[in-house]
N, C-alpha and C positions, 0 to 999 in steps of 0.2 A: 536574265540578260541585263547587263549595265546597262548605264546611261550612253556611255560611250560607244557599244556596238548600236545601241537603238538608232544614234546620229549616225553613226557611220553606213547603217543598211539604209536611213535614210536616204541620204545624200547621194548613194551609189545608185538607188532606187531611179534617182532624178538626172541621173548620165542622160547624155543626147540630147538635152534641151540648150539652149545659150551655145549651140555649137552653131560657126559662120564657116561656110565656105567659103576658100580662095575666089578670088576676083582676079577685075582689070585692075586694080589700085593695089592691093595685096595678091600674094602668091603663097598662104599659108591660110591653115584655119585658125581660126582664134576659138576659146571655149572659159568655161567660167572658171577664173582663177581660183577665186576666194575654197568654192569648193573643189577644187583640183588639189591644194595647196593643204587642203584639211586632208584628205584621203590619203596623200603621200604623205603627208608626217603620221598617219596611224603606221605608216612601214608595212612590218609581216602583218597584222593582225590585219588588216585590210585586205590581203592575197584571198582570201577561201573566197568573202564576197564579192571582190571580183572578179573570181574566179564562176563563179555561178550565175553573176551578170553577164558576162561572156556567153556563157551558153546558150543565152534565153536573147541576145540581143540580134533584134530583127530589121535596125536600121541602122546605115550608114552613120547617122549621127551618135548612136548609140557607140558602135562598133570604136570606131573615132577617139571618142570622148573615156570611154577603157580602156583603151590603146595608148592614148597618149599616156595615161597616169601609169601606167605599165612604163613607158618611155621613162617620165621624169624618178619613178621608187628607181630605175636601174642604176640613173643619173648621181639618187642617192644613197645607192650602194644595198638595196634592198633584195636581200638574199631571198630564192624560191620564183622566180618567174621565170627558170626554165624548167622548172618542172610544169609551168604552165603551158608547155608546147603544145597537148593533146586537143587543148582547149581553141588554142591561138591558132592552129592547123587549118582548122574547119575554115579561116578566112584564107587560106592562100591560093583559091581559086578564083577570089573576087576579083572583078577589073578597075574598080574604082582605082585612081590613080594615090588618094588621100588613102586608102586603107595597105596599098603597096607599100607606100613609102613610111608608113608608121611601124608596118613588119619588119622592116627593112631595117628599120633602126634599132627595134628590138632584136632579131636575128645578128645585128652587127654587134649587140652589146651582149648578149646568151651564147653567141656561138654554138647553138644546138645545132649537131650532126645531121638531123633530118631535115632541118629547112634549107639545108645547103643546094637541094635539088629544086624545090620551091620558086628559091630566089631567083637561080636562070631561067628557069619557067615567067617569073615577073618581066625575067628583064628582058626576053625576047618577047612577049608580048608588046610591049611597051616599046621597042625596038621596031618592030613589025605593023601594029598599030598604035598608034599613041593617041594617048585620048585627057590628056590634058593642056587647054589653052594657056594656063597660068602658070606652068613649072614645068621642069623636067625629072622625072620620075628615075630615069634611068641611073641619074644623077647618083641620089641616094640608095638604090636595088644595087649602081656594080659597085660603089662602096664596100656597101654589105660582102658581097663578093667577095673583093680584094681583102679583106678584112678575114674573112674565111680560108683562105690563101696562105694567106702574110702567116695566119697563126699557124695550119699546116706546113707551112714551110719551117716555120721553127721548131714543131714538133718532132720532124724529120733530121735536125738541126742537132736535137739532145739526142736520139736516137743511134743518129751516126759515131756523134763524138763518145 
């Protein structure tokens, strides 16, 4: 093993910790840039281990904090996180309002076929109870949605013509 996976399984090791929840003051989490920022420039080579952190992550801050960097690799174009769906799955039952809307944004940006049912599940939850003081969850969950929509709609679009 390099030098480079050794920091890298480090670093992923240490997800969950330096995570803040939303507040009265902020309506977002904040988490450790520094190593956020290392992980998403390793790209693919990062995907297996956090894929494996995923599986084994048994708190909210954990969960969170490989979620988000899942977010920002999408943001920079980091191919293989919808193959991570099997993985990503396992949270789409959780209520947490912070782990919905993280899905949410991965689902908006993977457009994987099977979260498509997930996500109205999020958002009538969240619809029905809502359970965060600091934001609205829905917000981001009928996005996703619409976004799941817009692109069947277009696919319907090439199909016809």
């Amino acid at each position: 093993m390099n030098v480079i996976n050794s920091i890298l399984i480090n670093k992923i090791s240490k997800l969950g910790t330096d995570v803040s929840f939303p507040n009265s003051k902020r309506n977002y989490c904040t988490f450790n840039e520094k190593r956020t920022s290392f992980i998403v420039n390793e790209k693919e080579r990062a995907l297996p281990y956090l894929n494996v952190f995923l599986k084994s992550a048994n708190t909210e801050e954990q969960v969170l904090d490989g979620l988000q960097i899942l977010d920002k690799m999408l943001d920079k174009g980091v191919k293989g996180i919808d193959k991570m769906y099997p993985v990503l799955s396992k949270f789409n039952d959780v209520t947490s309002p912070n782990v919905q809307v993280m899905l949410a944004g991965i689902y908006r940006k993977t457009l994987v076929p099977d979260a498509f049912g997930p996500l109205n599940k999020m958002l009538l939850r969240q619809t029905f109870m809502p359970n965060s003081p600091y934001f609205d969850p829905t917000e981001e969950i009928g996005g996703a949605i619409m976004e799941y929509l817009k692109n069947q709609s277009n696919i319907n679009k090439v199909l016809v013509s």
